[in-house]
GUGU-961886 format. One record per atom (N, C-alpha, C, O, CB): x, y, z; atom name. Coordinates in nm, 2 decimals, m for minus. Glycine has a CB too. Layout:
# residues N
+--------+--------+--------+------+
|     xx |     yy |     zz | atom |
+--------+--------+--------+------+
|      X |      Y |      Z |   CA |
...
+--------+--------+--------+------+
***
This chain:
# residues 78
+--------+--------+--------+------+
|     xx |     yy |     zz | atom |
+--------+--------+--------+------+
|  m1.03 |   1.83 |   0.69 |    N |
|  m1.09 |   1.69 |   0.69 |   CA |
|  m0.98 |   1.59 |   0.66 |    C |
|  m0.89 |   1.59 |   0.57 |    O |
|  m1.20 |   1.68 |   0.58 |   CB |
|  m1.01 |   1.50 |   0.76 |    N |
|  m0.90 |   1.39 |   0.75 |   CA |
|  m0.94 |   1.28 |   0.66 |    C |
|  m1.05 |   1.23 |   0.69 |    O |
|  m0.86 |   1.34 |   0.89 |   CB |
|  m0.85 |   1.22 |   0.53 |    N |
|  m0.89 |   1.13 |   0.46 |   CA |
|  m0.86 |   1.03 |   0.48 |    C |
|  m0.73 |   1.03 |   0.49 |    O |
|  m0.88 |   1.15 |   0.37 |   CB |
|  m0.93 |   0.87 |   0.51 |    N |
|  m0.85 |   0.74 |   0.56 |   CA |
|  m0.81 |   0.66 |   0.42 |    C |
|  m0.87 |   0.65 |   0.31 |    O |
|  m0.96 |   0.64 |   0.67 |   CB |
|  m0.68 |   0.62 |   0.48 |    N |
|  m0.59 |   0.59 |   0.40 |   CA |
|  m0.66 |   0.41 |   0.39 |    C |
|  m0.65 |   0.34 |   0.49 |    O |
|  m0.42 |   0.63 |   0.47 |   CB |
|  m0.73 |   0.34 |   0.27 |    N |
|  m0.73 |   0.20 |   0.23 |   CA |
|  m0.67 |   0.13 |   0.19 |    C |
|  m0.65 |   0.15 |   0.07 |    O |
|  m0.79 |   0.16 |   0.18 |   CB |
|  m0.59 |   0.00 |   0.25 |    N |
|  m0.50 |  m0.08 |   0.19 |   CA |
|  m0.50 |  m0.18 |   0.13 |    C |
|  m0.61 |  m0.24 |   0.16 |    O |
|  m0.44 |  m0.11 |   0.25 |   CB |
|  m0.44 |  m0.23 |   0.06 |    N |
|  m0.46 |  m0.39 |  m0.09 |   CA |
|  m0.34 |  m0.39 |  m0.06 |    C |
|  m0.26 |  m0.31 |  m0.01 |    O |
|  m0.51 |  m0.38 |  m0.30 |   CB |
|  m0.35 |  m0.54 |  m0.09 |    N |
|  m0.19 |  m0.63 |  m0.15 |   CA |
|  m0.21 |  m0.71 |  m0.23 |    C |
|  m0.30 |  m0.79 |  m0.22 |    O |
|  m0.11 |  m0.73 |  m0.05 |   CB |
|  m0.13 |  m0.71 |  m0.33 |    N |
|  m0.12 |  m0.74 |  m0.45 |   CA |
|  m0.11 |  m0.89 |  m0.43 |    C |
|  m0.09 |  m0.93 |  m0.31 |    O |
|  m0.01 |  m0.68 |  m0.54 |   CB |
|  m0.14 |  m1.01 |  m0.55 |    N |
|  m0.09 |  m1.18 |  m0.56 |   CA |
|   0.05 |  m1.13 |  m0.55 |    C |
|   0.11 |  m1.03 |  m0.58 |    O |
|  m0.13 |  m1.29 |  m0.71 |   CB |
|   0.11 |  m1.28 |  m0.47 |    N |
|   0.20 |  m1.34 |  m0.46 |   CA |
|   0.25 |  m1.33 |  m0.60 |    C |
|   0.17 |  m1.34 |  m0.69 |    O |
|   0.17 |  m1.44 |  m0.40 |   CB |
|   0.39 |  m1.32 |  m0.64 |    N |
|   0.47 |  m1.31 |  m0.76 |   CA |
|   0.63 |  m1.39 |  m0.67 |    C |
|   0.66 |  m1.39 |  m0.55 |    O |
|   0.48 |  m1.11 |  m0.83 |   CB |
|   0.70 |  m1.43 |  m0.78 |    N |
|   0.81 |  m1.47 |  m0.75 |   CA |
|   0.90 |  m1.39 |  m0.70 |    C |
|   0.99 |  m1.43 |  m0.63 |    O |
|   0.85 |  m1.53 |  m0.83 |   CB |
|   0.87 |  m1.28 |  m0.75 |    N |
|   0.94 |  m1.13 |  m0.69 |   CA |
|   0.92 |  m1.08 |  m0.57 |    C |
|   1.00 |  m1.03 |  m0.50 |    O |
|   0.90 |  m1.02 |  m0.77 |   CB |
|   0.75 |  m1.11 |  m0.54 |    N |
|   0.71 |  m1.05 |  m0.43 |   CA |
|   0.62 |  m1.15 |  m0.38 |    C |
|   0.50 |  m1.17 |  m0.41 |    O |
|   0.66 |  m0.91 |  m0.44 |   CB |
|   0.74 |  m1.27 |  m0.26 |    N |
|   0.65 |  m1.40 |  m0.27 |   CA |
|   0.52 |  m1.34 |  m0.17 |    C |
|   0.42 |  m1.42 |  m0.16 |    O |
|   0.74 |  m1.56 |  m0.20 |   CB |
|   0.51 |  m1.23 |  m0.10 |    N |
|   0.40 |  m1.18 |  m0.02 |   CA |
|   0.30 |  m1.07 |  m0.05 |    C |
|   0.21 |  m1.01 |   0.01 |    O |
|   0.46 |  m1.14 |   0.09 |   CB |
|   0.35 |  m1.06 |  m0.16 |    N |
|   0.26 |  m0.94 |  m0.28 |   CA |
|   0.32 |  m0.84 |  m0.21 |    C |
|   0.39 |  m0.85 |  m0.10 |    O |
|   0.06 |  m0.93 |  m0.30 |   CB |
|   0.27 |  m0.71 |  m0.31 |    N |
|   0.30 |  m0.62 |  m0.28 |   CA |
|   0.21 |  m0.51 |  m0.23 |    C |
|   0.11 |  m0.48 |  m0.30 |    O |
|   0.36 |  m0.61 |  m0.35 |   CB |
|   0.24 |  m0.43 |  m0.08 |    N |
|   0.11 |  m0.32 |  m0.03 |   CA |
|   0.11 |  m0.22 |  m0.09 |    C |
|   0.21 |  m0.15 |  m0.11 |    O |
|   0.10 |  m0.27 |   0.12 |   CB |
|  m0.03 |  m0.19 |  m0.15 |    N |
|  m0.07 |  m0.10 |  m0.17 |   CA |
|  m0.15 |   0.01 |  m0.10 |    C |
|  m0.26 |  m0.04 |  m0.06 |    O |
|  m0.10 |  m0.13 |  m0.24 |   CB |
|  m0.12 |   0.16 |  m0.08 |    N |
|  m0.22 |   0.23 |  m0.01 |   CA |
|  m0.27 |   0.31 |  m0.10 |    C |
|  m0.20 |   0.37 |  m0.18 |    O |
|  m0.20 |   0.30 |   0.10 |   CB |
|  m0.44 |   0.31 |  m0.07 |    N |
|  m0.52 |   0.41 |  m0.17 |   CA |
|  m0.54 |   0.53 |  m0.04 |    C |
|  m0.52 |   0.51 |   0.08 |    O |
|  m0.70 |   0.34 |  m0.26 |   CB |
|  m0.58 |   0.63 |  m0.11 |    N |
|  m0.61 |   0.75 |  m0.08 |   CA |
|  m0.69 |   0.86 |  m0.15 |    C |
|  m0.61 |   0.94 |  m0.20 |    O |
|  m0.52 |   0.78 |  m0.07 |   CB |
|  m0.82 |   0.89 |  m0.16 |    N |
|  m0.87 |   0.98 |  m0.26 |   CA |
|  m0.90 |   0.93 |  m0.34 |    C |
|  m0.96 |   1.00 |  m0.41 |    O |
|  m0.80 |   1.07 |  m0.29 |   CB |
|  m0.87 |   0.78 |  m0.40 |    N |
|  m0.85 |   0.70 |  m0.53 |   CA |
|  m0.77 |   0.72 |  m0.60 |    C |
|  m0.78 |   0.71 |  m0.72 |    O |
|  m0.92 |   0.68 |  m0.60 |   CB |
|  m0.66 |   0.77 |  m0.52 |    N |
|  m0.54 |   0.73 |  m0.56 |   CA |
|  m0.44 |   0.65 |  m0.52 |    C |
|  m0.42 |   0.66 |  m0.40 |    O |
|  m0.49 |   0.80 |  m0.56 |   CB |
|  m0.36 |   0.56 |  m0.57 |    N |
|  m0.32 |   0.45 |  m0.56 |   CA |
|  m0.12 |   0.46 |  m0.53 |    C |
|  m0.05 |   0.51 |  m0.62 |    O |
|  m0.39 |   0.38 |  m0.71 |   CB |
|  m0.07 |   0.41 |  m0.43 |    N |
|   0.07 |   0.38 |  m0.45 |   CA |
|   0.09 |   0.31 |  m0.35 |    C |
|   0.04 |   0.30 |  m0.24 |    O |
|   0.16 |   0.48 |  m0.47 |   CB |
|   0.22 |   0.24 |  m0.42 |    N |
|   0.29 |   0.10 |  m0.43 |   CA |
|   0.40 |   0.11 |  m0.33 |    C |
|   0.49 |   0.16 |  m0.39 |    O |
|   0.36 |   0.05 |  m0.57 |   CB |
|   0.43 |   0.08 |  m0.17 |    N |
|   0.50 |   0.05 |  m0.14 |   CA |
|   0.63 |   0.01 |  m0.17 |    C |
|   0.65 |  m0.11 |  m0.19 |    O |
|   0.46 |   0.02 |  m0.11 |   CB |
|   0.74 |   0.12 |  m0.19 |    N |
|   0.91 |   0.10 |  m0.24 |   CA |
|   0.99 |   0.15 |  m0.18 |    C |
|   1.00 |   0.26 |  m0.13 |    O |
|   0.95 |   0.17 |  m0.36 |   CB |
|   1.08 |   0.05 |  m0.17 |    N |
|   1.22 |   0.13 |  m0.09 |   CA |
|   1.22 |   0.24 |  m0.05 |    C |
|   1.22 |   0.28 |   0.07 |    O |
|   1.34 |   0.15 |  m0.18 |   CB |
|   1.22 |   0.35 |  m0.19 |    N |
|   1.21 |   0.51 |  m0.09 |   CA |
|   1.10 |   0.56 |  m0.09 |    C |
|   1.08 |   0.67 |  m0.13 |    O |
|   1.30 |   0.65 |  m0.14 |   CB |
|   1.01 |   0.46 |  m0.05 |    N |
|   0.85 |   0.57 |   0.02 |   CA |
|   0.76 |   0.52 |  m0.11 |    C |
|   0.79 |   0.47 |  m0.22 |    O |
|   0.86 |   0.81 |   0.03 |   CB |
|   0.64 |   0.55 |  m0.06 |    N |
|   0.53 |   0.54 |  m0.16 |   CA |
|   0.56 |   0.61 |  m0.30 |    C |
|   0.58 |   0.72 |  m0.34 |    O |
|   0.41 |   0.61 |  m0.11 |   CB |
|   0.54 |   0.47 |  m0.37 |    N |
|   0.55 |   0.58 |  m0.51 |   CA |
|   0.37 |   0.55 |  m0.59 |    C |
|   0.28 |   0.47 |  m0.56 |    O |
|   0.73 |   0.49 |  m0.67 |   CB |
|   0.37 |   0.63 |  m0.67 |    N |
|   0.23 |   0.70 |  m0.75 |   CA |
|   0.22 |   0.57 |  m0.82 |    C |
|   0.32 |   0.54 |  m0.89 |    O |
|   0.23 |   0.86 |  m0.87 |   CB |
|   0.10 |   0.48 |  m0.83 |    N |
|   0.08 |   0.38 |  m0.94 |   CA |
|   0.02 |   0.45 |  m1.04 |    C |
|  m0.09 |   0.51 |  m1.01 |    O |
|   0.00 |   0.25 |  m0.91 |   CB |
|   0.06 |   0.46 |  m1.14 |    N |
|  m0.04 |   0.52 |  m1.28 |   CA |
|  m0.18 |   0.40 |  m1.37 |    C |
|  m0.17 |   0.30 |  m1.44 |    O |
|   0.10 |   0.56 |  m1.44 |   CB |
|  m0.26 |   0.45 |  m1.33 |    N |
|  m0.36 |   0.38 |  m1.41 |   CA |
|  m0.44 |   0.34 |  m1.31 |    C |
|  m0.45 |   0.41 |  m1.20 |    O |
|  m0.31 |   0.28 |  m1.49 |   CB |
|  m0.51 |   0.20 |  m1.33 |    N |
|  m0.55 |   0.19 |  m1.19 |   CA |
|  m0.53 |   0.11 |  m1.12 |    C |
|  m0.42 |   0.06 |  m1.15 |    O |
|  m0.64 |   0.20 |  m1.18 |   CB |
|  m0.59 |   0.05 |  m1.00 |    N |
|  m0.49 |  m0.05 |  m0.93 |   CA |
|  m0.51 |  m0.20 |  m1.01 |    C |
|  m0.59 |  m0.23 |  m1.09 |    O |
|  m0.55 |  m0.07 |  m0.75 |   CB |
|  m0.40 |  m0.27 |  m0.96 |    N |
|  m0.41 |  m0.42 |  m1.02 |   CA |
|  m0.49 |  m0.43 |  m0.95 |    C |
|  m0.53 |  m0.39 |  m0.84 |    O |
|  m0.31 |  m0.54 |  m1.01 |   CB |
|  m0.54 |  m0.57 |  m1.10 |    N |
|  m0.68 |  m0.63 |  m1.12 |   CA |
|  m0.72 |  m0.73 |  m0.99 |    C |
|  m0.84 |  m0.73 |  m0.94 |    O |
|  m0.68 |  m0.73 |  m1.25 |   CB |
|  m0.64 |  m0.79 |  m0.95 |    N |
|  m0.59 |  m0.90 |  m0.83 |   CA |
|  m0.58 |  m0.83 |  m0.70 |    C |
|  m0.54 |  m0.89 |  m0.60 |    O |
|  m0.44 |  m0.98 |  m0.85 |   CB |
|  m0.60 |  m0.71 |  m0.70 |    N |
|  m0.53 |  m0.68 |  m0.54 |   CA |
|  m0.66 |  m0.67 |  m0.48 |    C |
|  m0.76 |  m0.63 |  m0.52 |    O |
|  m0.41 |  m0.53 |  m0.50 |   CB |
|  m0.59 |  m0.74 |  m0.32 |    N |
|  m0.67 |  m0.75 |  m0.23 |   CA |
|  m0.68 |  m0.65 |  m0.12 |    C |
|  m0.57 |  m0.60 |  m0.07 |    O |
|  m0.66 |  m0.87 |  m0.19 |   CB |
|  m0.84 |  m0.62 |  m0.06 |    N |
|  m0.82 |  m0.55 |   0.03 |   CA |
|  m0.78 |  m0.60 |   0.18 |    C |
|  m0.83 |  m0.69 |   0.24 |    O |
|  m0.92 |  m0.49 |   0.03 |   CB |
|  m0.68 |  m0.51 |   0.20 |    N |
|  m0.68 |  m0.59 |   0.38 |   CA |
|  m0.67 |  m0.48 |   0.46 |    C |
|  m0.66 |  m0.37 |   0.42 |    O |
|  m0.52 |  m0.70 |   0.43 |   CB |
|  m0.69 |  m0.51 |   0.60 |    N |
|  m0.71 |  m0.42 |   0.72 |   CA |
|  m0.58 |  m0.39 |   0.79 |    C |
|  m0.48 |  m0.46 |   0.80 |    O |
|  m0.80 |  m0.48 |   0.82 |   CB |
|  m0.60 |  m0.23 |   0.85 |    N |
|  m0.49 |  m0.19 |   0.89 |   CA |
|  m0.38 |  m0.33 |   0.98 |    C |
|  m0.26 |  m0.35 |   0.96 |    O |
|  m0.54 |  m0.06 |   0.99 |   CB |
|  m0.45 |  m0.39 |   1.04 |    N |
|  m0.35 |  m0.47 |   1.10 |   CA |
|  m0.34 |  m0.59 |   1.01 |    C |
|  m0.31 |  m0.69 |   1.07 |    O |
|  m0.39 |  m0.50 |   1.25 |   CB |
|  m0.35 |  m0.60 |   0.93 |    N |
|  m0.26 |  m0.72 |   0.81 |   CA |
|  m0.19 |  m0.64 |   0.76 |    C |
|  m0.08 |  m0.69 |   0.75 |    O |
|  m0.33 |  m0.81 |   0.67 |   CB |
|  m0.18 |  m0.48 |   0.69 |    N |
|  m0.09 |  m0.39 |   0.71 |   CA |
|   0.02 |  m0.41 |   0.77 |    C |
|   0.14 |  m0.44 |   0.73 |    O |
|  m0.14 |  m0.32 |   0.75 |   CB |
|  m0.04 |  m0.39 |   0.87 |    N |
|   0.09 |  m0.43 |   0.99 |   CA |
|   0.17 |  m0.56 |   0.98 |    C |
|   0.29 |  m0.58 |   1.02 |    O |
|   0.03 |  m0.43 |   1.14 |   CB |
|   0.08 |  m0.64 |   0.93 |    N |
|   0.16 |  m0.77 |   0.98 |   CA |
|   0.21 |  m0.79 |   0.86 |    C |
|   0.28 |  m0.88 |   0.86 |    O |
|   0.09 |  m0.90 |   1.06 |   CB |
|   0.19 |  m0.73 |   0.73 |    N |
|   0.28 |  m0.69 |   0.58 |   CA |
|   0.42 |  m0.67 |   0.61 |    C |
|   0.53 |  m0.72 |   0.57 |    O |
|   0.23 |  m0.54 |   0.49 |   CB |
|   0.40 |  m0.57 |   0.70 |    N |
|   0.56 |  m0.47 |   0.70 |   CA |
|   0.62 |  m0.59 |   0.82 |    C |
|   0.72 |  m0.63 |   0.76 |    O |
|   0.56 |  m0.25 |   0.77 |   CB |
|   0.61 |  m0.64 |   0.92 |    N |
|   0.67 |  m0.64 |   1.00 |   CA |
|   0.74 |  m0.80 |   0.92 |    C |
|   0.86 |  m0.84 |   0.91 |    O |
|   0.60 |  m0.62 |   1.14 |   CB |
|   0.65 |  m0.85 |   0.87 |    N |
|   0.71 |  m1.00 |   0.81 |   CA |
|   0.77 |  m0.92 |   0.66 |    C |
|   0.81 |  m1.01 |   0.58 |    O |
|   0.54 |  m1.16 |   0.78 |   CB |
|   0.78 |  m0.83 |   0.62 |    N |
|   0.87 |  m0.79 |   0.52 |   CA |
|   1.00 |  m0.73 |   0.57 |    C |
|   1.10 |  m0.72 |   0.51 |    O |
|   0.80 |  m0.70 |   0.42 |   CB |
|   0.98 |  m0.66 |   0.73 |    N |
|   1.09 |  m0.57 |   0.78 |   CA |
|   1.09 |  m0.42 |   0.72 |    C |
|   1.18 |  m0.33 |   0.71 |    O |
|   1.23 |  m0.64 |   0.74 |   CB |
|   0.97 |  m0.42 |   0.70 |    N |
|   0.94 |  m0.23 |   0.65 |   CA |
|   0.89 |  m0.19 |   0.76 |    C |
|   0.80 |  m0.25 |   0.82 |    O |
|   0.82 |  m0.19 |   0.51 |   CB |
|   0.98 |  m0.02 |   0.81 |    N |
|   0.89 |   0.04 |   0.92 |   CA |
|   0.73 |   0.06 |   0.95 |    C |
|   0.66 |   0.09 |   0.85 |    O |
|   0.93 |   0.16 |   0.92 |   CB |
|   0.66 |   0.06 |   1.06 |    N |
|   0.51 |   0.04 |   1.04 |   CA |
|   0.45 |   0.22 |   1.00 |    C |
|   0.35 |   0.25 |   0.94 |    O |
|   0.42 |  m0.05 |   1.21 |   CB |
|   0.54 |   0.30 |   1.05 |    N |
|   0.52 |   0.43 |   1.05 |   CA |
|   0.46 |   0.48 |   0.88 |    C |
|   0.37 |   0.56 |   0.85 |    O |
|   0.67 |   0.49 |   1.11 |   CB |
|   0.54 |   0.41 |   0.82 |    N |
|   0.51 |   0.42 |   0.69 |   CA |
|   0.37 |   0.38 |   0.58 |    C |
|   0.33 |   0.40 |   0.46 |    O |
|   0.61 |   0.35 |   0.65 |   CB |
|   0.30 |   0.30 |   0.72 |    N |
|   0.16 |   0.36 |   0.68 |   CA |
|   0.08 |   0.43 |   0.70 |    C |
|  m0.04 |   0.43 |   0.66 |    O |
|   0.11 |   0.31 |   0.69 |   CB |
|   0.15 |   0.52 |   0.77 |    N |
|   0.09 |   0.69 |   0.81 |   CA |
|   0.12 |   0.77 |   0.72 |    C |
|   0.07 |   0.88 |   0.73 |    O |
|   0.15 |   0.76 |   0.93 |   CB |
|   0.19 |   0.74 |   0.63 |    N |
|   0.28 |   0.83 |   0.52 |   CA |
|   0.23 |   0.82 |   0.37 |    C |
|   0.28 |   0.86 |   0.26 |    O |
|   0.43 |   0.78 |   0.51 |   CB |
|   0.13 |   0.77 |   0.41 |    N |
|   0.04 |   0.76 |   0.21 |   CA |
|   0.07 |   0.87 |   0.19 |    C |
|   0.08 |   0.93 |   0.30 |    O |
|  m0.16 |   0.74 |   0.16 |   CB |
|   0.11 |   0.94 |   0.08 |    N |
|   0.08 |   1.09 |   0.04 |   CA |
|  m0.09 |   1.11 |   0.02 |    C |
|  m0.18 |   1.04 |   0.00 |    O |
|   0.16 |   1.12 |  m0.10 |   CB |
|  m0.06 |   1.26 |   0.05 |    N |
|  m0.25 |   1.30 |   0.05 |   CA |
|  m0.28 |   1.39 |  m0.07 |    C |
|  m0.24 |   1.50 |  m0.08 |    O |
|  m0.32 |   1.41 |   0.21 |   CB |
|  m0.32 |   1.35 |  m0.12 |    N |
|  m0.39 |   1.43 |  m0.26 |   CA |
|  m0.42 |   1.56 |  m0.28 |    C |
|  m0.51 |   1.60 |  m0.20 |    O |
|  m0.52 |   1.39 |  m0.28 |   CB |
|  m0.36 |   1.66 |  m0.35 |    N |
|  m0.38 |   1.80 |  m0.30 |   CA |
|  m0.47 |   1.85 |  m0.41 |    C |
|  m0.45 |   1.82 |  m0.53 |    O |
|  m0.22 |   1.89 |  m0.28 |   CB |
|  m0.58 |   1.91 |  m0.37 |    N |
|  m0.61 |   1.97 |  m0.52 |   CA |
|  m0.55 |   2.09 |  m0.56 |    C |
|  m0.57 |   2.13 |  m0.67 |    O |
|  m0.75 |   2.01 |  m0.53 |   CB |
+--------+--------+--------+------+
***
């Protein structure tokens, strides 16, 4: 069984004037970083918004992150 991967982007921060994407999975949660999805601990920020695969898309391409890498949530193993 294939699980679909749901995306959020965090508020705008001076750091991250476009917030930052988040993909859930299983309800599990991680943060778009340099080297790949990393594990958010706890639960997602309070502020993040849900958006659709193609604001996704249009996240990475106006940040310059490969789009492939939203195929790459990690999947939850039990």
């Amino acid at each position: 069984m294939t699980t679909m991967t749901r995306f959020l982007r965090t508020e705008q921060t001076m750091a991250f004037p476009h917030g930052r994407l988040i993909g859930s999975r299983d309800g599990v949660n991680y943060v778009l970083a340099p080297d790949g999805w990393d594990h958010l601990a706890g639960p997602r920020p309070r502020h993040a918004t849900p958006v659709s695969r193609e604001d996704a898309e249009d996240w990475c391409e106006r940040e310059g992150w490969d789009l492939n890498l939203l195929d790459e949530v990690p999947v939850t193993t039990a």
